[in-house]
SERO-330099 format. One record per residue (C-alpha): x, y, z; residue in three letters. Coordinates in steps of 0.5 Angstrom, whole numbers, padded with zeros to 4 digits, always signed. Example, Ala and Ser with C-alpha at 12.3 -4.5 7.8 and 13.67 -1.06 7.14 Angstrom:
BEGIN
+0025;-0009;+0016;Ala
+0027;-0002;+0014;Ser
// end
This chain:
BEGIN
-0016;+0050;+0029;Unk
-0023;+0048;+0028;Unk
-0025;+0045;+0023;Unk
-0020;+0039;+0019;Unk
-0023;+0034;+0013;Unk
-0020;+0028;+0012;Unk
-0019;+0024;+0006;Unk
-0018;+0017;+0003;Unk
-0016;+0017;-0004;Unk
-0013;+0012;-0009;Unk
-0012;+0004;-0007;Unk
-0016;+0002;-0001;Unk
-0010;-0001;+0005;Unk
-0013;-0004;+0010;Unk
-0013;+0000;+0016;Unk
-0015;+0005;+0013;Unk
-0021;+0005;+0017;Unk
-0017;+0005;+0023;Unk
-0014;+0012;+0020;Unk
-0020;+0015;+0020;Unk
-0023;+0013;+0026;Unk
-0016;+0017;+0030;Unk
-0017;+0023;+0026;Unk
-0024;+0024;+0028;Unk
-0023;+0022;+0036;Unk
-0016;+0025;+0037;Unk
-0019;+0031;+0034;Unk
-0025;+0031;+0037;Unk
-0022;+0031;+0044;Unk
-0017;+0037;+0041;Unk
-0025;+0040;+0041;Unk
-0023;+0040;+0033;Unk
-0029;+0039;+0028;Unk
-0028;+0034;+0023;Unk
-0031;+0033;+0016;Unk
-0029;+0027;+0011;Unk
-0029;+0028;+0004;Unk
-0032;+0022;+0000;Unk
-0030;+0018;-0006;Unk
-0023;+0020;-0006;Unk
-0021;+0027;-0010;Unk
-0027;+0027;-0012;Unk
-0031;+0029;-0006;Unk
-0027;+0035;-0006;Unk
-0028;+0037;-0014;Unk
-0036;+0036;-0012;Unk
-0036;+0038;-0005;Unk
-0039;+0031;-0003;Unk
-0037;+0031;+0004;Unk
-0040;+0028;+0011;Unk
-0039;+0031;+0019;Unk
-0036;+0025;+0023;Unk
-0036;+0025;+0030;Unk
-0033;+0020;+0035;Unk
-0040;+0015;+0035;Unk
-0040;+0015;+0027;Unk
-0033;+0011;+0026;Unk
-0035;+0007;+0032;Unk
-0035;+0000;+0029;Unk
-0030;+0001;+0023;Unk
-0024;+0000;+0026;Unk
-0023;-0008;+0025;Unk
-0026;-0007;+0018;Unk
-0022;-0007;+0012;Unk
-0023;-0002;+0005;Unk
-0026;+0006;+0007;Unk
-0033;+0008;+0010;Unk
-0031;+0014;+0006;Unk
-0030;+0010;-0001;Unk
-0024;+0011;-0005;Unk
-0023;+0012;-0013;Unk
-0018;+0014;-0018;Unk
-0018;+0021;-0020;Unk
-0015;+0023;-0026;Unk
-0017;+0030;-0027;Unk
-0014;+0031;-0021;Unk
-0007;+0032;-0025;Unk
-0010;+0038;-0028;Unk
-0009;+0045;-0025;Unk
-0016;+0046;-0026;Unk
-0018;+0040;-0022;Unk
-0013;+0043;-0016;Unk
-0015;+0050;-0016;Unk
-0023;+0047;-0014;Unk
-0020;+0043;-0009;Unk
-0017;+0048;-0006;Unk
-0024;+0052;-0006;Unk
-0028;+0048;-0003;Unk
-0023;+0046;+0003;Unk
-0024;+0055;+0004;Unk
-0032;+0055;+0003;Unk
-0032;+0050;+0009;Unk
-0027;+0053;+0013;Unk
-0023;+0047;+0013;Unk
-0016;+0050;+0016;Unk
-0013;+0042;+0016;Unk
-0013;+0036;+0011;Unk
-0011;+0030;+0013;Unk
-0010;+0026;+0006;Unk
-0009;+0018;+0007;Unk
-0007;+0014;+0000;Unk
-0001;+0011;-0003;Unk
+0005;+0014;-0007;Unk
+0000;+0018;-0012;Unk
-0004;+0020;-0007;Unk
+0001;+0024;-0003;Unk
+0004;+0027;-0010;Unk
-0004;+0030;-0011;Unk
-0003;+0032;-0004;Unk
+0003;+0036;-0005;Unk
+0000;+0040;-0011;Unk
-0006;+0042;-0007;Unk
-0001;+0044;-0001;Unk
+0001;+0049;-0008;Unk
-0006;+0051;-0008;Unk
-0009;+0053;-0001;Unk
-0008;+0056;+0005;Unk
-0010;+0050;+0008;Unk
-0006;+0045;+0012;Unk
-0005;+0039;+0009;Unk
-0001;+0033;+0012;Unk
+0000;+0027;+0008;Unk
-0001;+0020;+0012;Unk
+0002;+0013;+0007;Unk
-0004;+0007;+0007;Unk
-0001;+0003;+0001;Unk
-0001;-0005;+0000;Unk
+0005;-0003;-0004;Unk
+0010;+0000;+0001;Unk
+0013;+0005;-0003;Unk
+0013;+0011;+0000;Unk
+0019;+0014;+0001;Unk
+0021;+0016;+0009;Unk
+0016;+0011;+0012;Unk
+0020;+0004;+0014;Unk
+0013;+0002;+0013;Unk
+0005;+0004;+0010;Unk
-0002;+0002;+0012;Unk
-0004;-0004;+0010;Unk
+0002;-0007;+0008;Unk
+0003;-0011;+0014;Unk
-0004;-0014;+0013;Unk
-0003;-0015;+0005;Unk
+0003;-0019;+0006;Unk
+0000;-0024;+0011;Unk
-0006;-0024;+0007;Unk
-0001;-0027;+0001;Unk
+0003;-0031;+0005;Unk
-0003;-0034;+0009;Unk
-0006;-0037;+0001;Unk
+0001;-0038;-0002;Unk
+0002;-0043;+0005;Unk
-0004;-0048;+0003;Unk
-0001;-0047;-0006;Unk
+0005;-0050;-0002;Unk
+0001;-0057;+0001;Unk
-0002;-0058;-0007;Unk
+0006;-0056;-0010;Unk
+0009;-0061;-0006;Unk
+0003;-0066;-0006;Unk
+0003;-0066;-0014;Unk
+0010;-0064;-0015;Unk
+0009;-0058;-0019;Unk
+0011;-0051;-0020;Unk
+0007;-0046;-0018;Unk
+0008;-0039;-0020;Unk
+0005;-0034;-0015;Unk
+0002;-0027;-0018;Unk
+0002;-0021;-0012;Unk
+0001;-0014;-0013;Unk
+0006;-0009;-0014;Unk
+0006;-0005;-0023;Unk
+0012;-0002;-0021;Unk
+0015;-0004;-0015;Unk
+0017;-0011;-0012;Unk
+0017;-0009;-0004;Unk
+0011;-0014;-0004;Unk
+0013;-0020;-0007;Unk
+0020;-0019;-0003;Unk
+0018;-0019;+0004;Unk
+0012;-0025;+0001;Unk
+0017;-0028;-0002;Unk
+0023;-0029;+0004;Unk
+0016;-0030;+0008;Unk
+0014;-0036;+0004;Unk
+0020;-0040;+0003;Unk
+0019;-0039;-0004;Unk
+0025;-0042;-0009;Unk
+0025;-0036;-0014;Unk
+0023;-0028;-0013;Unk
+0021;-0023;-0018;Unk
+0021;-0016;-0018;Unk
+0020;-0009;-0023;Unk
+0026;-0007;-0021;Unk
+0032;-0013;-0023;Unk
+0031;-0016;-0030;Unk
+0030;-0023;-0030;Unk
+0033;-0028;-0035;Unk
+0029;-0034;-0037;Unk
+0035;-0039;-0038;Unk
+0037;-0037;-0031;Unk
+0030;-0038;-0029;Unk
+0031;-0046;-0032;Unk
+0037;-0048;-0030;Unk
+0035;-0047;-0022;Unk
+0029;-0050;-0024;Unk
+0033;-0057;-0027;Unk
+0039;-0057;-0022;Unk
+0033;-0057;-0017;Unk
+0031;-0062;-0020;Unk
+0037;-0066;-0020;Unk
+0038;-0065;-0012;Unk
+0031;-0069;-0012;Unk
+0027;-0062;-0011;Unk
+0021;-0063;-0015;Unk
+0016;-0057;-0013;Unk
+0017;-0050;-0012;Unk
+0014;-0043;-0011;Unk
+0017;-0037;-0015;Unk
+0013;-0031;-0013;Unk
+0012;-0026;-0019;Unk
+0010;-0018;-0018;Unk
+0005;-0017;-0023;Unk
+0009;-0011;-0025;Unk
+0015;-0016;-0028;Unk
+0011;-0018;-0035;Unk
+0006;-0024;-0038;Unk
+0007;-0029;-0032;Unk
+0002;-0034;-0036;Unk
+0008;-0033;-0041;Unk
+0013;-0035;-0037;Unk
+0010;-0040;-0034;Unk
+0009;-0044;-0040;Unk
+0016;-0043;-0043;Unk
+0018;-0046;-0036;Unk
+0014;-0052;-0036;Unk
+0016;-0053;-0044;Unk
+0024;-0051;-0043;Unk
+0025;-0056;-0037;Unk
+0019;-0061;-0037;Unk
+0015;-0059;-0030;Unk
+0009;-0058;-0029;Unk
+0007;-0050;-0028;Unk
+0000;-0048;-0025;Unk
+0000;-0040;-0026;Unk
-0003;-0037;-0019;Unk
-0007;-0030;-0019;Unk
-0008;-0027;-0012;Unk
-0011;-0020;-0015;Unk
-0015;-0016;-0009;Unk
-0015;-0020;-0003;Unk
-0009;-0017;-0002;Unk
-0013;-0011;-0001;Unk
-0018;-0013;+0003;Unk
-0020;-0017;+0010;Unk
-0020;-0015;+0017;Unk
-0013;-0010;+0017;Unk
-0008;-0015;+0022;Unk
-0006;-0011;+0029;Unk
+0000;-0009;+0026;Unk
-0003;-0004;+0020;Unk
-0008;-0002;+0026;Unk
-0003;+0000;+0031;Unk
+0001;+0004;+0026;Unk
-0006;+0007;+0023;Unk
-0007;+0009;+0030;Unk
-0002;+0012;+0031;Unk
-0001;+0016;+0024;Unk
-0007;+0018;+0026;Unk
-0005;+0022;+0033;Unk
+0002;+0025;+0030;Unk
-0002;+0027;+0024;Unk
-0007;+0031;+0028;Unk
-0002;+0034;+0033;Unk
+0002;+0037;+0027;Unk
-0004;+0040;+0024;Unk
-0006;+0042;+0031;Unk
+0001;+0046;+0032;Unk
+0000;+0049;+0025;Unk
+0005;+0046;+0022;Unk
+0003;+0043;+0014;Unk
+0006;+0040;+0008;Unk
+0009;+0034;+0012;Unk
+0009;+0026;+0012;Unk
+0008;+0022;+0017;Unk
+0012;+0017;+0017;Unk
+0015;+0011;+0021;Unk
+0023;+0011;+0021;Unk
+0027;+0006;+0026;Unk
+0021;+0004;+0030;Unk
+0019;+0011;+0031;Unk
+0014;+0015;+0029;Unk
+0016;+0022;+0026;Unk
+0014;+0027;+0020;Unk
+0018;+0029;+0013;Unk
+0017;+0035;+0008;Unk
+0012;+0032;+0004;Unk
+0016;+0035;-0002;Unk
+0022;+0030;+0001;Unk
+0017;+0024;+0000;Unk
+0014;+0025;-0007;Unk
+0021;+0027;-0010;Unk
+0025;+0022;-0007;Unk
+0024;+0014;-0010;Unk
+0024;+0009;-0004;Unk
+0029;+0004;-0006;Unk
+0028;-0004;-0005;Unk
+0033;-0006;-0002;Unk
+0036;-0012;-0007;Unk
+0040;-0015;-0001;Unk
+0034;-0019;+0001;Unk
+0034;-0022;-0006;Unk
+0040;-0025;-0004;Unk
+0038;-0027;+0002;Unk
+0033;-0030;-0001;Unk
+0036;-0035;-0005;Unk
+0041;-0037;+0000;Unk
+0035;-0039;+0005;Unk
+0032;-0042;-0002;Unk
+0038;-0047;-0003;Unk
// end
Protein backbone atom coordinates (compact mmCIF):
# COMPACT_ATOMS: atom_id res chain seq x y z
CA UNK A 1 0.00 0.00 0.00
CA UNK A 2 1.24 3.39 -0.60
CA UNK A 3 -0.85 5.72 -0.49
CA UNK A 4 -3.85 6.16 1.93
CA UNK A 5 -6.44 9.45 2.55
CA UNK A 6 -7.95 9.99 5.58
CA UNK A 7 -11.12 11.98 6.01
CA UNK A 8 -12.88 13.76 8.78
CA UNK A 9 -16.97 14.17 8.25
CA UNK A 10 -19.90 15.26 10.13
CA UNK A 11 -19.76 16.71 13.58
CA UNK A 12 -16.49 17.86 14.87
CA UNK A 13 -15.33 15.56 18.43
CA UNK A 14 -12.37 16.48 20.10
CA UNK A 15 -9.68 14.31 19.23
CA UNK A 16 -10.33 14.16 16.19
CA UNK A 17 -7.18 16.03 15.42
CA UNK A 18 -5.36 13.76 17.25
CA UNK A 19 -6.72 11.03 14.97
CA UNK A 20 -5.45 12.51 11.97
CA UNK A 21 -1.94 13.27 13.31
CA UNK A 22 -1.54 8.92 14.28
CA UNK A 23 -2.93 8.24 10.71
CA UNK A 24 -0.29 10.31 9.36
CA UNK A 25 3.10 9.33 11.37
CA UNK A 26 1.89 5.89 11.85
CA UNK A 27 1.76 5.83 8.12
CA UNK A 28 4.54 7.49 7.48
CA UNK A 29 6.90 5.07 9.43
CA UNK A 30 4.98 2.16 7.45
CA UNK A 31 6.58 4.48 4.18
CA UNK A 32 2.75 4.86 3.26
CA UNK A 33 1.91 8.41 1.76
CA UNK A 34 -1.12 10.08 2.98
CA UNK A 35 -3.33 12.69 1.59
CA UNK A 36 -6.38 14.37 3.69
CA UNK A 37 -9.43 15.18 2.11
CA UNK A 38 -11.15 18.47 3.38
CA UNK A 39 -14.54 19.68 4.21
CA UNK A 40 -15.88 16.27 4.89
CA UNK A 41 -17.53 14.15 1.86
CA UNK A 42 -17.06 17.11 0.16
CA UNK A 43 -13.32 16.83 -0.54
CA UNK A 44 -14.12 13.63 -2.21
CA UNK A 45 -16.97 14.86 -4.41
CA UNK A 46 -14.53 18.33 -5.48
CA UNK A 47 -11.31 16.12 -5.16
CA UNK A 48 -10.14 19.11 -2.71
CA UNK A 49 -7.37 17.40 -0.76
CA UNK A 50 -4.04 18.27 1.00
CA UNK A 51 -0.66 15.78 1.27
CA UNK A 52 0.33 15.36 5.05
CA UNK A 53 3.11 14.48 6.50
CA UNK A 54 4.48 13.99 10.11
CA UNK A 55 5.68 17.90 10.21
CA UNK A 56 2.30 19.21 8.97
CA UNK A 57 -0.07 17.49 11.97
CA UNK A 58 2.86 18.79 14.17
CA UNK A 59 1.05 20.93 16.95
CA UNK A 60 -2.54 19.56 16.43
CA UNK A 61 -2.64 17.00 18.77
CA UNK A 62 -4.12 19.17 21.92
CA UNK A 63 -6.39 21.25 19.48
CA UNK A 64 -10.01 20.59 19.30
CA UNK A 65 -12.36 20.81 16.16
CA UNK A 66 -10.21 19.31 12.72
CA UNK A 67 -7.46 20.83 10.39
CA UNK A 68 -9.06 19.05 7.73
CA UNK A 69 -12.48 21.03 8.35
CA UNK A 70 -15.78 19.10 8.55
CA UNK A 71 -19.29 19.44 7.00
CA UNK A 72 -22.57 17.69 6.44
CA UNK A 73 -23.29 16.43 3.35
CA UNK A 74 -26.49 15.52 2.23
CA UNK A 75 -25.83 14.60 -1.30
CA UNK A 76 -23.57 12.10 -0.34
CA UNK A 77 -27.09 9.75 0.37
CA UNK A 78 -27.08 9.78 -3.47
CA UNK A 79 -25.85 7.01 -5.44
CA UNK A 80 -24.29 9.67 -7.73
CA UNK A 81 -22.76 11.43 -5.09
CA UNK A 82 -20.78 8.05 -4.00
CA UNK A 83 -20.20 6.80 -7.37
CA UNK A 84 -17.84 10.24 -7.60
CA UNK A 85 -16.38 9.59 -4.43
CA UNK A 86 -15.03 6.48 -5.34
CA UNK A 87 -13.79 7.96 -8.54
CA UNK A 88 -11.63 10.38 -7.14
CA UNK A 89 -10.25 8.15 -4.40
CA UNK A 90 -9.01 5.95 -8.11
CA UNK A 91 -7.77 9.18 -9.78
CA UNK A 92 -5.27 9.51 -7.15
CA UNK A 93 -4.47 6.18 -6.28
CA UNK A 94 -5.55 5.97 -2.62
CA UNK A 95 -5.69 2.16 -2.05
CA UNK A 96 -7.12 3.08 1.80
CA UNK A 97 -9.58 5.61 3.39
CA UNK A 98 -9.37 6.20 6.98
CA UNK A 99 -13.07 7.68 7.36
CA UNK A 100 -13.15 9.47 11.16
CA UNK A 101 -17.02 10.56 12.10
CA UNK A 102 -19.95 9.58 14.21
CA UNK A 103 -23.00 7.35 13.37
CA UNK A 104 -23.54 8.94 10.00
CA UNK A 105 -20.46 9.17 8.74
CA UNK A 106 -19.55 5.26 9.00
CA UNK A 107 -23.09 4.58 7.36
CA UNK A 108 -21.78 6.96 4.20
CA UNK A 109 -18.47 5.09 4.63
CA UNK A 110 -20.17 1.81 4.36
CA UNK A 111 -21.91 2.90 0.67
CA UNK A 112 -18.74 4.21 -0.59
CA UNK A 113 -17.20 0.43 0.86
CA UNK A 114 -20.01 -0.72 -2.05
CA UNK A 115 -18.61 1.52 -4.57
CA UNK A 116 -14.72 1.22 -4.63
CA UNK A 117 -11.94 -0.82 -4.75
CA UNK A 118 -10.43 1.08 -1.92
CA UNK A 119 -10.14 0.20 1.40
CA UNK A 120 -12.17 1.87 3.61
CA UNK A 121 -11.63 1.56 7.55
CA UNK A 122 -14.13 3.48 9.78
CA UNK A 123 -12.89 5.34 12.96
CA UNK A 124 -16.08 6.29 15.60
CA UNK A 125 -15.36 10.24 16.67
CA UNK A 126 -18.88 11.39 17.94
CA UNK A 127 -19.63 13.44 21.14
CA UNK A 128 -22.88 11.18 21.00
CA UNK A 129 -21.14 7.90 21.76
CA UNK A 130 -23.61 6.14 19.64
CA UNK A 131 -21.72 3.89 17.39
CA UNK A 132 -22.36 0.57 17.69
CA UNK A 133 -19.21 -2.11 18.85
CA UNK A 134 -17.30 0.59 20.40
CA UNK A 135 -17.55 0.80 24.30
CA UNK A 136 -16.52 4.33 23.84
CA UNK A 137 -15.85 7.07 20.56
CA UNK A 138 -13.49 10.27 20.17
CA UNK A 139 -14.29 13.02 21.77
CA UNK A 140 -17.13 11.73 24.33
CA UNK A 141 -14.72 11.52 27.23
CA UNK A 142 -13.97 15.22 26.32
CA UNK A 143 -17.58 16.33 26.05
CA UNK A 144 -18.70 15.09 29.12
CA UNK A 145 -16.31 16.69 31.24
CA UNK A 146 -17.06 19.70 29.38
CA UNK A 147 -20.55 19.31 30.56
CA UNK A 148 -20.02 18.50 34.00
CA UNK A 149 -17.33 21.24 34.31
CA UNK A 150 -20.53 24.21 33.77
CA UNK A 151 -23.14 21.90 35.14
CA UNK A 152 -20.61 22.02 38.48
CA UNK A 153 -20.62 26.18 38.65
CA UNK A 154 -25.08 25.98 37.80
CA UNK A 155 -25.10 23.82 41.03
CA UNK A 156 -23.35 26.68 43.24
CA UNK A 157 -26.27 29.53 42.02
CA UNK A 158 -29.09 26.44 42.08
CA UNK A 159 -28.35 25.81 45.45
CA UNK A 160 -27.26 29.76 46.46
CA UNK A 161 -30.70 30.84 44.94
CA UNK A 162 -32.71 27.76 45.66
CA UNK A 163 -33.82 27.11 42.00
CA UNK A 164 -34.41 24.41 39.61
CA UNK A 165 -32.35 24.34 36.94
CA UNK A 166 -32.98 22.72 33.78
CA UNK A 167 -29.56 21.58 31.81
CA UNK A 168 -29.75 21.01 27.92
CA UNK A 169 -26.80 18.62 26.51
CA UNK A 170 -26.64 17.44 23.01
CA UNK A 171 -27.84 14.36 21.74
CA UNK A 172 -31.27 14.75 18.91
CA UNK A 173 -31.83 11.16 18.98
CA UNK A 174 -29.89 9.33 21.94
CA UNK A 175 -29.23 10.21 25.55
CA UNK A 176 -25.84 8.22 26.33
CA UNK A 177 -24.59 12.08 26.71
CA UNK A 178 -27.08 13.20 29.18
CA UNK A 179 -26.82 9.89 31.09
CA UNK A 180 -23.18 9.66 31.92
CA UNK A 181 -23.43 14.06 32.48
CA UNK A 182 -26.20 13.04 34.52
CA UNK A 183 -24.75 10.31 37.23
CA UNK A 184 -21.48 12.53 36.88
CA UNK A 185 -23.26 15.40 38.23
CA UNK A 186 -25.44 14.30 40.95
CA UNK A 187 -28.39 15.53 39.02
CA UNK A 188 -31.94 14.99 40.72
CA UNK A 189 -33.60 14.19 37.17
CA UNK A 190 -32.13 12.50 33.71
CA UNK A 191 -34.05 12.75 30.56
CA UNK A 192 -33.18 10.96 27.78
CA UNK A 193 -34.75 10.20 23.82
CA UNK A 194 -35.18 6.93 24.46
CA UNK A 195 -37.73 6.68 27.76
CA UNK A 196 -41.01 8.89 27.65
CA UNK A 197 -41.26 11.36 30.34
CA UNK A 198 -44.39 11.91 32.30
CA UNK A 199 -44.84 15.61 33.31
CA UNK A 200 -46.83 14.89 36.54
CA UNK A 201 -43.89 12.41 37.63
CA UNK A 202 -41.84 15.06 36.83
CA UNK A 203 -43.94 17.11 39.57
CA UNK A 204 -44.21 15.05 42.16
CA UNK A 205 -40.20 14.22 42.74
CA UNK A 206 -39.92 18.00 42.54
CA UNK A 207 -42.69 18.60 45.61
CA UNK A 208 -41.55 15.59 47.83
CA UNK A 209 -38.09 17.05 47.29
CA UNK A 210 -39.55 19.98 48.61
CA UNK A 211 -41.30 18.39 51.44
CA UNK A 212 -37.98 16.57 52.73
CA UNK A 213 -36.55 20.48 52.93
CA UNK A 214 -34.68 20.14 49.13
CA UNK A 215 -35.25 23.00 47.49
CA UNK A 216 -32.74 23.28 44.43
CA UNK A 217 -32.18 20.79 41.95
CA UNK A 218 -30.32 19.81 38.43
CA UNK A 219 -32.54 17.89 35.85
CA UNK A 220 -30.14 17.24 33.11
CA UNK A 221 -32.32 17.26 29.76
CA UNK A 222 -30.83 15.86 26.13
CA UNK A 223 -31.86 18.12 23.60
CA UNK A 224 -33.69 15.43 21.77
CA UNK A 225 -36.52 14.90 24.28
CA UNK A 226 -38.64 17.63 23.31
CA UNK A 227 -39.32 21.80 24.33
CA UNK A 228 -37.31 22.07 27.20
CA UNK A 229 -38.35 25.81 27.55
CA UNK A 230 -41.82 24.34 27.84
CA UNK A 231 -41.02 22.22 30.52
CA UNK A 232 -39.64 24.43 32.26
CA UNK A 233 -42.23 26.50 32.74
CA UNK A 234 -45.06 23.80 33.21
CA UNK A 235 -42.46 23.05 35.98
CA UNK A 236 -42.38 26.13 37.82
CA UNK A 237 -46.34 26.88 37.16
CA UNK A 238 -47.43 23.02 38.72
CA UNK A 239 -45.07 22.95 41.76
CA UNK A 240 -44.34 26.75 42.40
CA UNK A 241 -40.14 26.67 42.23
CA UNK A 242 -38.33 28.85 40.32
CA UNK A 243 -37.03 27.24 36.98
CA UNK A 244 -34.04 28.70 35.04
CA UNK A 245 -33.61 26.73 31.61
CA UNK A 246 -29.58 26.20 30.70
CA UNK A 247 -28.46 25.65 27.15
CA UNK A 248 -24.66 24.40 26.79
CA UNK A 249 -25.11 23.75 22.81
CA UNK A 250 -21.42 23.58 21.30
CA UNK A 251 -19.16 23.72 23.95
CA UNK A 252 -19.74 20.30 24.26
CA UNK A 253 -18.12 20.19 20.94
CA UNK A 254 -15.23 22.25 21.26
CA UNK A 255 -12.08 22.65 23.79
CA UNK A 256 -8.57 21.00 24.10
CA UNK A 257 -9.65 16.94 23.71
CA UNK A 258 -8.89 15.44 27.66
CA UNK A 259 -6.09 12.79 27.60
CA UNK A 260 -8.66 10.01 27.60
CA UNK A 261 -10.24 11.16 23.76
CA UNK A 262 -6.60 11.47 23.00
CA UNK A 263 -5.22 8.35 23.96
CA UNK A 264 -7.98 6.39 22.20
CA UNK A 265 -7.67 8.62 19.10
CA UNK A 266 -4.28 7.68 19.05
CA UNK A 267 -4.80 4.45 19.38
CA UNK A 268 -7.64 4.28 16.64
CA UNK A 269 -5.59 5.50 14.73
CA UNK A 270 -2.61 2.78 14.98
CA UNK A 271 -5.30 -0.19 14.53
CA UNK A 272 -6.76 1.74 11.52
CA UNK A 273 -3.79 2.06 9.92
CA UNK A 274 -2.38 -1.61 10.51
CA UNK A 275 -5.85 -3.02 9.14
CA UNK A 276 -5.38 -1.23 6.44
CA UNK A 277 -1.85 -1.86 5.69
CA UNK A 278 -2.57 -5.93 5.75
CA UNK A 279 -5.07 -5.37 3.36
CA UNK A 280 -8.10 -5.57 5.23
CA UNK A 281 -11.13 -3.13 4.63
CA UNK A 282 -14.73 -2.76 5.39
CA UNK A 283 -14.28 -2.53 9.43
CA UNK A 284 -14.66 -0.27 12.47
CA UNK A 285 -12.16 0.19 14.81
CA UNK A 286 -13.83 0.01 18.06
CA UNK A 287 -12.94 -0.27 21.79
CA UNK A 288 -14.53 -3.26 23.52
CA UNK A 289 -13.56 -4.49 27.36
CA UNK A 290 -10.89 -2.19 27.49
CA UNK A 291 -9.41 -3.11 24.13
CA UNK A 292 -8.85 -2.03 20.91
CA UNK A 293 -10.13 -4.36 18.17
CA UNK A 294 -12.12 -4.11 14.94
CA UNK A 295 -15.77 -5.06 13.65
CA UNK A 296 -17.52 -5.42 10.20
CA UNK A 297 -18.57 -2.04 9.52
CA UNK A 298 -21.73 -3.48 8.09
CA UNK A 299 -22.02 -4.88 11.77
CA UNK A 300 -21.94 -1.22 12.91
CA UNK A 301 -24.22 0.57 10.81
CA UNK A 302 -26.71 -1.93 10.98
CA UNK A 303 -26.90 -2.61 14.57
CA UNK A 304 -28.49 0.07 17.12
CA UNK A 305 -26.07 0.96 20.21
CA UNK A 306 -28.66 0.56 23.18
CA UNK A 307 -28.48 2.78 26.16
CA UNK A 308 -28.15 1.20 28.85
CA UNK A 309 -31.43 2.06 31.01
CA UNK A 310 -29.99 0.29 34.21
CA UNK A 311 -28.03 3.51 34.72
CA UNK A 312 -31.39 5.57 34.73
CA UNK A 313 -31.89 3.73 37.98
CA UNK A 314 -28.77 3.90 39.30
CA UNK A 315 -29.56 7.52 39.02
CA UNK A 316 -32.35 7.92 40.89
CA UNK A 317 -31.10 6.12 43.74
CA UNK A 318 -27.85 8.19 43.93
CA UNK A 319 -30.55 11.41 43.44
CA UNK A 320 -32.45 10.18 46.79
Amino acid sequence: MKIIGVVTSGGDAPGMNAAIRGVVRIANSKNIEVIGFERGWEGLLTNSFRRLAPRSVGGILHLGGTILHTSRCPEFKKDEAIKKAAETLALNNVEGLVVIGGDGSLHGALELSKKTNTLIMGVPASIDNDVFGTDETIGFDTAVNTAVNEIDKIRDTAVSLERIFIVEVMGRTRGFLALNVGITVGAEMILVPEVKYENEKIFRTIKESKEKGKRSAIIVAAEGIGDNRQLASEIEKATGSEVRLSVLGYTQRGGNPSARSRLLASLFADEAVELLSKGQGSRAVVLRNGKITSIELEESCKTDKLLDLGLLTLAKVLAT
